[in-house]
C-alpha positions in Angstrom: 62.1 13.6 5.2 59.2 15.1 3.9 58.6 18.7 3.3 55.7 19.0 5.8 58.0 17.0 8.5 60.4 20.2 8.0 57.4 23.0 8.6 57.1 24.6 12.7 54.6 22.2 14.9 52.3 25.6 14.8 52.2 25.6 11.0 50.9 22.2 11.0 47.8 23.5 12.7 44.4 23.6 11.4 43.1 27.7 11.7 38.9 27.0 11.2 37.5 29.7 9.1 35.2 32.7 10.7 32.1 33.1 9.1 30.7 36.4 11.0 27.7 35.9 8.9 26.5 33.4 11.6 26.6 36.2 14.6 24.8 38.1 12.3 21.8 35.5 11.4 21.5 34.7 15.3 21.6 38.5 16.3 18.5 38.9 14.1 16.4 35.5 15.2 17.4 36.9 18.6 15.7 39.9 18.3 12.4 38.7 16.1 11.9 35.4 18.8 12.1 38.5 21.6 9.5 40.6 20.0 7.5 37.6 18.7 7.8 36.8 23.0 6.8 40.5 24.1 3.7 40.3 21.7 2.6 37.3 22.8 2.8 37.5 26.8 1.9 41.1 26.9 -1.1 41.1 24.5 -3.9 41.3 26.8 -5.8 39.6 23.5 -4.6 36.2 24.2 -6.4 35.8 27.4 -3.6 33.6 29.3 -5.5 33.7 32.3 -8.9 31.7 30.1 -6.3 29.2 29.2 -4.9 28.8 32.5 -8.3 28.9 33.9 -10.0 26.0 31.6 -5.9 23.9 31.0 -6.9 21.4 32.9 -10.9 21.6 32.9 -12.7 18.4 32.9 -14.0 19.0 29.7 -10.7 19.6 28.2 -9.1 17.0 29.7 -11.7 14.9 28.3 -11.9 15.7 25.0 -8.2 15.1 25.0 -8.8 11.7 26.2 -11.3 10.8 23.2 -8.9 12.7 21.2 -5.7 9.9 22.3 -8.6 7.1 22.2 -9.9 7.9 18.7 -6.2 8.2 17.2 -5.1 4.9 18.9 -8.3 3.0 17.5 -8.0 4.4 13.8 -4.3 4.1 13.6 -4.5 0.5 15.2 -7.4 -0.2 12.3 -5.3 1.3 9.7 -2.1 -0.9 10.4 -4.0 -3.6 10.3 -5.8 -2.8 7.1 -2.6 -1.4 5.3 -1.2 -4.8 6.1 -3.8 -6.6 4.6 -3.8 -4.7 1.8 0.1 -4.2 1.5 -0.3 -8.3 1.3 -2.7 -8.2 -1.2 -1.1 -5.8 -3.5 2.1 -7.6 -3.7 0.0 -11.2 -4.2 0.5 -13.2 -7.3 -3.0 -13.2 -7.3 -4.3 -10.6 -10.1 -8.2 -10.4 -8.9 -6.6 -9.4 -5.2 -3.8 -7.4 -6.6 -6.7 -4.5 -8.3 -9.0 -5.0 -5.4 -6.4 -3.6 -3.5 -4.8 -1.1 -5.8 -8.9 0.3 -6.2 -9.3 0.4 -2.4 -6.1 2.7 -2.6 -6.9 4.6 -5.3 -10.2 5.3 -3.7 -9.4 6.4 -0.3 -6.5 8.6 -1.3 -8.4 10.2 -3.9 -11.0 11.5 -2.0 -10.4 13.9 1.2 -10.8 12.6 4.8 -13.3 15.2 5.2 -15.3 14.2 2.9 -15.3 10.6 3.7 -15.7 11.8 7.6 -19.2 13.5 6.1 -20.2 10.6 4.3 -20.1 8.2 7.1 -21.7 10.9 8.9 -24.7 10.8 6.2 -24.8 7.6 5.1 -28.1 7.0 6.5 -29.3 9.1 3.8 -28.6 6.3 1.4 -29.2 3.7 3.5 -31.6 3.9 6.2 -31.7 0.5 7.5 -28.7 -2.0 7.6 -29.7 -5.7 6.4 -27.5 -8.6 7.0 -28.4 -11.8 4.9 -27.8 -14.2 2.1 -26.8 -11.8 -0.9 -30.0 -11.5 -3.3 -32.0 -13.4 -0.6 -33.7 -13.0 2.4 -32.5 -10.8 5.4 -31.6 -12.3 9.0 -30.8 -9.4 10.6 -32.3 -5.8 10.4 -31.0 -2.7 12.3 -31.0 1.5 11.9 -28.2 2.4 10.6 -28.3 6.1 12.4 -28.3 3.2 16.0 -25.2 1.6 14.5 -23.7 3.8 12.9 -23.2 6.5 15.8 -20.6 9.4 16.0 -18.2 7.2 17.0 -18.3 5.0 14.6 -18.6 7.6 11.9 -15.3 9.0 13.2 -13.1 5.3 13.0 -14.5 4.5 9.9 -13.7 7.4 8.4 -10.4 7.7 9.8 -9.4 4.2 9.8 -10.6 3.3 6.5 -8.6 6.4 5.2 -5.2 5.5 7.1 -5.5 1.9 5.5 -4.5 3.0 2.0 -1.7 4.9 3.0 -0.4 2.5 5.7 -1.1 0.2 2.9 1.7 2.0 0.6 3.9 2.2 3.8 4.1 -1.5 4.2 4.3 -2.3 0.7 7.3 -0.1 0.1 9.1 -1.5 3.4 8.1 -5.4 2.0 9.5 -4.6 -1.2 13.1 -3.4 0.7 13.3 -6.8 2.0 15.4 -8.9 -0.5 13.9 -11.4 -2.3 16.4 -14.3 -1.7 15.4 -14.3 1.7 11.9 -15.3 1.1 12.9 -17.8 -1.5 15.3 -19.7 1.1 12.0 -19.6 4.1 10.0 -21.2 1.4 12.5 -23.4 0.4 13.0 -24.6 3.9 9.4 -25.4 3.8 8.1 -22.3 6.0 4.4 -21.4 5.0 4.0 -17.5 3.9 2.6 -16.2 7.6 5.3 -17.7 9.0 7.9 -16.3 6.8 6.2 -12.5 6.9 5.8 -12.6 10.5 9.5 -13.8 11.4 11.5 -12.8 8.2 9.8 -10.0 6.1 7.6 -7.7 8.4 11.3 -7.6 11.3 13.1 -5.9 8.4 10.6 -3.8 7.2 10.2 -2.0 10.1 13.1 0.1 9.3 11.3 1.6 6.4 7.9 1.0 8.0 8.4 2.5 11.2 9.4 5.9 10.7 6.0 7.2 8.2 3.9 5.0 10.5 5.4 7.7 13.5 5.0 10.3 11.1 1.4 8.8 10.1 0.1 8.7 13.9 1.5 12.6 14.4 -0.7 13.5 11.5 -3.4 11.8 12.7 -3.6 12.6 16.2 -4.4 16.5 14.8 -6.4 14.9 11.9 -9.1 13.8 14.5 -10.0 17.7 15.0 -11.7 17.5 11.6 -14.5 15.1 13.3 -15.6 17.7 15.2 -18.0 18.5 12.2 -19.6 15.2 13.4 -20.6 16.5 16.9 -17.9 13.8 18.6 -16.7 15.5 21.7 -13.0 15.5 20.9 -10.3 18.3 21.9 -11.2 20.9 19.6 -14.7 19.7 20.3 -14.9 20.6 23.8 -13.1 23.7 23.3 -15.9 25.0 20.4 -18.6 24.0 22.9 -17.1 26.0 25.9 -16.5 29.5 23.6 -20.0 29.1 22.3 -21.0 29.7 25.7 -18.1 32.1 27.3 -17.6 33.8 23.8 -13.1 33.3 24.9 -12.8 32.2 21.3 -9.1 32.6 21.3 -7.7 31.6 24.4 -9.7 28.1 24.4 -8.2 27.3 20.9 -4.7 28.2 22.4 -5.6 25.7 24.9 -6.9 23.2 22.5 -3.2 24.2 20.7 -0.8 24.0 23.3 -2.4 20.6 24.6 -1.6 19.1 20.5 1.7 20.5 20.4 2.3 19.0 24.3 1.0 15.6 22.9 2.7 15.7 19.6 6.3 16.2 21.3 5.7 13.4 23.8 5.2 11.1 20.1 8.1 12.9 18.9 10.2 11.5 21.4 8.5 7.8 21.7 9.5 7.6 18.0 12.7 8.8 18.6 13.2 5.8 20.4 11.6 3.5 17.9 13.7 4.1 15.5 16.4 3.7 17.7 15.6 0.7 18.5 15.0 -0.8 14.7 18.6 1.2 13.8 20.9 -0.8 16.3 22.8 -1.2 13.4 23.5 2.2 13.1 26.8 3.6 15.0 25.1 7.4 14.9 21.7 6.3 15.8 22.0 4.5 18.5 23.1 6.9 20.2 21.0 9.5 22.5 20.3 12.5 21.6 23.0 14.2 23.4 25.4 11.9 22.1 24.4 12.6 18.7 24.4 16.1 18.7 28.6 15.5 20.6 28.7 13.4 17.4 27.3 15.7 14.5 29.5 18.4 16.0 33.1 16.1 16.6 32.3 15.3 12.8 32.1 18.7 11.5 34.8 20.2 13.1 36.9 17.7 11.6 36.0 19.0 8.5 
């Protein structure tokens, strides 16, 4: 018989260790999130009744909706560009493989606002747009201030910009996917779409999926920065109506709480993403109550 067969059944217990320090750290966030709470709803400063009053404005409400639109369409433009170039940068071929690397070396070199301002401008440099045979004659002549509208200042100069860092994204989740299995599609005499649509791109997503989230978060609030471009956007609409009302604060609160509402909403859609490309996973395909029931069985065994 062993010597801890021999010891009382409430020996054999496990005692978990105090740490006091805890109550103490929680007593103190206590009392800073109630004064950080007083301040705000009692400060007659923050003007809760503006917000409530222009919350749900039609002009708010539509800036948000360019605001959803615009990040949709440069985040869809960027995917597909970071693909492309993704593809390119891991190509064999060396003329495509520092075309690429310069496109990324460009865009993520310079800031998004300054691109954003370029586009803006870039009738400056050229006034009118002329499609044609290179060094030849022109077949079609427009103004580029009639093409190149707000709008489309704003997805260029988002879209272009996402491309070279989707394009990193995608390269580093091709580049997780082992190379044998691409050697055995092509030796099964799959062509190369075939075997990045079916075979690399599904296992990517793992490593693809969650910066792309990440990416779209970042870029939702990014598209308050073409507001220097007159697009009516969120923070847009909410300059125009304190121009006019002078309720500077309480319509960027607005503008504010409306990101945050929309950012958590993304927060939880990628949540599930990642659930989803993590079924392999035991702890992450679980929910998030589970999870947390998980997290806490696991350090209490400890």
């Amino acid at each position: 018989m062993t010597a801890t067969s021999d010891l009382p059944e409430a020996a054999e217990k496990v005692v978990k260790l105090r740490h006091p320090g805890h109550w103490v750290s929680y007593a103190v966030i206590a009392v800073l999130a109630a004064t950080l709470l007083d301040v705000v709803i009692n400060n007659p400063n923050f003007g809760w009744d503006v917000v409530g009053e222009y919350f749900f404005s039609n002009r708010i409400l539509d800036g948000l909706l360019k605001t959803l639109q615009l990040t949709a369409i440069a985040m869809g433009v960027g995917i597909v560009l970071g693909v492309m170039l993704a593809v390119m940068r891991l190509s064999s071929n060396p003329i495509l493989s520092r075309v690429s690397w310069l496109y990324i070396w460009f865009f993520r070199g310079t800031p998004v606002f300054v691109q954003l301002l370029f586009w803006g401008y870039i009738s400056i440099l050229f006034p009118v747009i002329e499609i044609g045979i290179p060094f030849g004659p022109g077949f079609v002549l427009a103004e580029t201030n009639t093409l190149i509208t707000p709008v489309m200042a704003a997805i260029l100069g988002l879209g272009l910009n996402e491309g070279a860092y989707m394009a990193e994204i995608v390269r580093a989740g091709i580049s997780a996917v082992p190379k044998g299995q691409t050697e055995a599609a092509k030796a099964l005499g799959m062509p190369g779409l075939r075997i990045l649509r079916r075979i690399i791109l599904p296992q990517a997503m793992r490593v693809i999926l969650p910066p792309t989230a990440n990416n779209t978060i970042s870029m939702l609030k990014t598209t308050s920065l073409v507001s220097v471009l007159a697009f009516p956007e969120l923070l847009y609409a909410a300059q125009l109506i304190y121009s006019t009302n002078f309720e500077t604060m309480p319509l960027l609160l607005t503008a504010s709480i409306w990101y945050i509402i929309v950012t958590s909403i993304l927060t939880v859609g990628q949540y599930y993403l990642e659930r989803y490309y993590s079924k392999s996973d035991r702890l992450a395909g679980l929910s998030p109550m589970r999870r947390l029931a998980a997290l806490q069985k696991r350090r209490g065994a400890k």
